[in-house]
N, C-alpha and C positions, 0 to 999 in steps of 0.2 A: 805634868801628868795629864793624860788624855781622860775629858769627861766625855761618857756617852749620853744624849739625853735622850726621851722616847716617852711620849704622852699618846692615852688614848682614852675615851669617852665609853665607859661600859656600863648599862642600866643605873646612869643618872650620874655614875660615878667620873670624878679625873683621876687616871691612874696617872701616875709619873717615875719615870725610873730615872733617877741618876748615878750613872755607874753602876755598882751594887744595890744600890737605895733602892728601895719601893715606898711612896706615898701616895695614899687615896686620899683623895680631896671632892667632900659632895660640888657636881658640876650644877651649872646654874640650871633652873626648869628650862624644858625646850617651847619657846610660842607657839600654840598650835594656830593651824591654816584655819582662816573664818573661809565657809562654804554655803552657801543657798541650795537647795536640795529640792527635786522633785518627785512624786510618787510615781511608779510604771502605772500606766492604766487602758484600760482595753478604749477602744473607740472608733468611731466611724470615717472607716477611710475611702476614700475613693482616687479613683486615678483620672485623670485629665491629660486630654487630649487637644492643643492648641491646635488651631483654624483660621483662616479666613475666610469672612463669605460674604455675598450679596443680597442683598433685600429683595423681594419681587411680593408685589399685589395679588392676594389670597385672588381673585380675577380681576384681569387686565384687558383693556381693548382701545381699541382707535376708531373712534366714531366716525365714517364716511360715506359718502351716499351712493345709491346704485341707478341713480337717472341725472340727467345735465336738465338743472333745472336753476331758476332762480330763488335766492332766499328770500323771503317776504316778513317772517319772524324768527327772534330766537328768544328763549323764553330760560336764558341761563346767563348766571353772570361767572367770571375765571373763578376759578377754586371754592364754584357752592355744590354745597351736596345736596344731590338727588335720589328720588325714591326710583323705583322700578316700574316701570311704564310710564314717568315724567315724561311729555314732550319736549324736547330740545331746541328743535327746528321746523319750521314750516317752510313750505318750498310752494312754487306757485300751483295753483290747483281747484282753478276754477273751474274750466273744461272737465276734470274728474267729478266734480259734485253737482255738475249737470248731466254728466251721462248717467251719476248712481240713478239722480231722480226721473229720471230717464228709463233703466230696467229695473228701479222699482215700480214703475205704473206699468210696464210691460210685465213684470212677474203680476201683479195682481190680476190684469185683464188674463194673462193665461189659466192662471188660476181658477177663475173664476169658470174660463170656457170648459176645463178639465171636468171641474164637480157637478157644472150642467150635462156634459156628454155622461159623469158616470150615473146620474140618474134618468136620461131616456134608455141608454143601455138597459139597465133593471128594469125598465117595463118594453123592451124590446123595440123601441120606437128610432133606436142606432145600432150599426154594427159596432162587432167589439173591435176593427181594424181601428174604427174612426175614432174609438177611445184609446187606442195607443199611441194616434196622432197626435193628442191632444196633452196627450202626457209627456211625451217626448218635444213636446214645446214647452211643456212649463219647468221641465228639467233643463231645459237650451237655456229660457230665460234668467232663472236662478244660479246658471253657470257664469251669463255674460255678469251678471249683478256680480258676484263674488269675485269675477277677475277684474273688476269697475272700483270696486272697493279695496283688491290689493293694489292694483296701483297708485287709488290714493295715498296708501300705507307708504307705498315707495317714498312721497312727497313729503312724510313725516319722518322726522329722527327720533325715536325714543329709545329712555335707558333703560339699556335689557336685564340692567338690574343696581343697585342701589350702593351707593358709592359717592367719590368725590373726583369733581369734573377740575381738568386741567383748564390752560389757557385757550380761547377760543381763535381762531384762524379766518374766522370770516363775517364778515357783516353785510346787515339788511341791503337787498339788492346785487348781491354778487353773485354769480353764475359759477356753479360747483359743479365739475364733474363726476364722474363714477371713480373713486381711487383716492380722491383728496380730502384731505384729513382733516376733518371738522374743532375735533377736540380729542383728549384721552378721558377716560371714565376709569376708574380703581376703585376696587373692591379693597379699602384699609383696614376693618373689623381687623382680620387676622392678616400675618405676614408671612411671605412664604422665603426661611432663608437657606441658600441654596450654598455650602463649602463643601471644599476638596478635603481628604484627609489622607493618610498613607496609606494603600492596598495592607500594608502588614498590620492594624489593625481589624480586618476585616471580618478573623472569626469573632470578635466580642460587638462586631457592630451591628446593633440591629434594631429592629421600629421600635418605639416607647422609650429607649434612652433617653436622661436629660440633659439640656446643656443653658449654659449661662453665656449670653451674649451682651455685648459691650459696645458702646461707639461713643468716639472721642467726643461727638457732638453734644452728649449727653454727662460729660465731667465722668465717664468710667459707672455711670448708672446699668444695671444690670437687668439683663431680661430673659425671665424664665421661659422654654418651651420644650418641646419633646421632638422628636426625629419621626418622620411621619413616611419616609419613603427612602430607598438608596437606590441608586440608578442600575442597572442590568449588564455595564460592562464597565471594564479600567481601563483608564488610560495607558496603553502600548508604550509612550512615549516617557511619561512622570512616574506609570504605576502609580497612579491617585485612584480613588473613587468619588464620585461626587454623591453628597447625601445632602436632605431636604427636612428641615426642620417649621414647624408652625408656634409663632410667636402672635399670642393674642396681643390686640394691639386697642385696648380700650377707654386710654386719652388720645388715639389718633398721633403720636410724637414722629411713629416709626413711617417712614419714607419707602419708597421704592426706587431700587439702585444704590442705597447706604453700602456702604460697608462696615462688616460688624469682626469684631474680633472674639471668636467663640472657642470655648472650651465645653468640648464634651466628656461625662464623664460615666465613667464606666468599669464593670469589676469593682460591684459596691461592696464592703467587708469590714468585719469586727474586728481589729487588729491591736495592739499592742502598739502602744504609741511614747515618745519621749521628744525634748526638744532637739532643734539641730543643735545648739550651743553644748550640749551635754558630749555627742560624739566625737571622739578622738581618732581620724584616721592616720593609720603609718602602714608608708606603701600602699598596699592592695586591701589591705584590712581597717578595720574598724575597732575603736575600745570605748568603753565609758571606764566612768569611776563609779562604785557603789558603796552605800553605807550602811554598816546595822546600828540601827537605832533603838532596837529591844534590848538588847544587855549590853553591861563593858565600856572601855573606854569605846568612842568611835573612829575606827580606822576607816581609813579609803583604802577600796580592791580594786584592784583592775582587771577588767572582763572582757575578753572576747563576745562581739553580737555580729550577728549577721543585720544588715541596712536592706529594706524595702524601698518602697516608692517614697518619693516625698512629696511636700505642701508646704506651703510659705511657711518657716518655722517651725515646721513640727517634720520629724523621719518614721517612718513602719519598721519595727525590731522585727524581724522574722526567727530569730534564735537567740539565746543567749541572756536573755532575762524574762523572769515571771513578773505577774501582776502583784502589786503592793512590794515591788522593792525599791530602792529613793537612787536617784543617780545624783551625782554632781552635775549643778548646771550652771555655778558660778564659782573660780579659784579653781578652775581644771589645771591653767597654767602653773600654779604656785603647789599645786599637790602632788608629791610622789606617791605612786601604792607603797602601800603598807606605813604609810605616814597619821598620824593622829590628826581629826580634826575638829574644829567645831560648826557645828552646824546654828546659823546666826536668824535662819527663815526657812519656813518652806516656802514653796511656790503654789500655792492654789490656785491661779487663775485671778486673783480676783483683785490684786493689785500688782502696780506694772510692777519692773526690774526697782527701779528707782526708789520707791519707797520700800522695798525688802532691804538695799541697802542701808537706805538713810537709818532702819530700823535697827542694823547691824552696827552701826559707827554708835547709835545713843548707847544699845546695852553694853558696847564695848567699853564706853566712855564712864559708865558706872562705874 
């Protein structure tokens, strides 16, 4: 005799047919999936734009002279900082400070002749030709003073403004020409850092952006500044633009010629935020799992969202779920929709992964 058999699981029940026979049998409870759950919530997103870029000295210069002259002093040691109008260098310049004193007692004595002629004048005892003489030599002499006195100047090096001096290139007694390069001077208060980014950024880039820059040298230490300039054409070649960001610089760490690895960021927005671990993509699309926690047993549903930009760990929902509703963000793997679960944690932020489980295994273990 042929037995047919046939078992099937219907709202907790085991039906079982044998042959003719029908028998229900209550089926064992089904374990529900343990899940860690997060709440949807609005938040601050921004988009970032990766860079490289170079350091440059808020002002930069190469200190070198404009007469062949010898050095006599220098009044700076390698890498001290200077104020602005420090002297640097002295060059020889003795001959100059005998001619000063030289059309200084020539300006006086003219001087002098001028104010005698302009009082016989007033009582008519001189012409006024002879007082224009008189004037036109003490204007002569006050001229040769003042070109006597720049070229002193020439024989001096000073810093045209306040900063810190590189390595020096020449010592007491050496003969410098007009061209050769005494030392460098930088202005480090602020830094001026100068990266490429893509032309196809270029409608959202603009002056007051911020950006966070970074150099290995510093263990990934970060440094705030704003974008202060973008250059007037792109490159033909890359279609880059080059833009100019200013980084206060006030422990002096930041260098000239660094390389800094910069993200700028930009298209700042209140968004709708959830973790990456929560999204489920297949294919082209994207799902989470969602859970109501106000009434009823709690099933997982599975939802269609549209994906925004992303951030280490975190994705921007642009569709597809509202504020204050809980995704799965642990046991994605192990839950089908429309499957019962239990929910073992939420996730507030405020402790890692690791202890929401461990939290899970105790009350399991009750």
């Amino acid at each position: 005799m042929k037995i047919n058999l046939f078992f099937r699981i219907q709202l907790g029940l085991l039906i079982v047919v044998i042959g003719s026979m029908l028998f229900v049998i209550p089926a064992a409870s089904q374990q529900l999936v343990p899940v860690i759950v997060k709440e949807v919530t609005m938040d601050r997103f921004i988009d970032r734009v990766e860079a490289l870029g170079t350091l440059r000295a808020n002002e930069s210069v190469e200190l070198t002279a404009s007469v062949s002259e010898t050095v006599t002093a220098i009044h700076f040691e390698d890498g001290q900082r200077v104020e602005a109008g420090d002297i640097l260098i002295e060059m020889t310049n003795e001959e100059e400070h005998a001619l000063i004193a030289e059309e200084i007692s020539t300006v006086a004595e003219a001087k002098k002749q001028y104010e005698r002629m302009k009082s016989l004048v007033k009582r008519g005892s001189a012409s006024k030709s002879l007082l224009d003489q008189r004037r036109r030599e003490y204007e002569t002499a006050r001229a040769r003073l003042l070109a006597t006195e720049s070229r002193l100047k020439d024989r001096l090096i000073v810093a045209p403004f306040s900063g810190l001096v590189g390595l020096r290139n020449i010592s007491v007694g050496a003969l410098i020409e007009p061209g050769d390069v005494i030392t460098t001077l930088d202005d480090d208060s602020v830094m001026k850092l100068d990266f490429t980014i893509p032309a196809i950024h270029l409608s959202t880039l603009r002056i007051g952006l911020p950006i966070e820059a970074r150099s290995p040298a510093f263990d990934g230490r970060k440094f705030n500044g704003t974008v202060s300039g973008i250059n007037s054409r792109i490159d033909p070649t890359t279609r880059s633009i080059i833009a100019r960001a200013l980084l206060p610089n006030p422990e002096r760490l930041l260098k000239p010629g660094m390389l800094m690895h910069v993200d700028l960021m930009k298209n700042p927005r209140d968004v709708l935020v959830i973790p990456e671990e929560a999204l489920i993509p297949s294919g082209r699309e994207n799902f989470v799992l969602i859970v109501d926690r106000t009434e009823g047993p709690t099933v997982a549903q599975r939802r269609k969202v549209t994906a925004g930009g992303r951030r280490p760990g975190d994705v921007e929902i642009l569709d597809g779920l509202e504020a204050g509703e809980y995704v799965v963000i642990h046991g994605t793997l192990n839950t089908r929709p429309g499957q019962q679960v239990t929910v073992i944690a939420e996730d507030t932020g405020d402790e890692p992964l690791v202890n929401l489980l461990s939290k899970g295994q105790r009350g399991a273990g009750k």
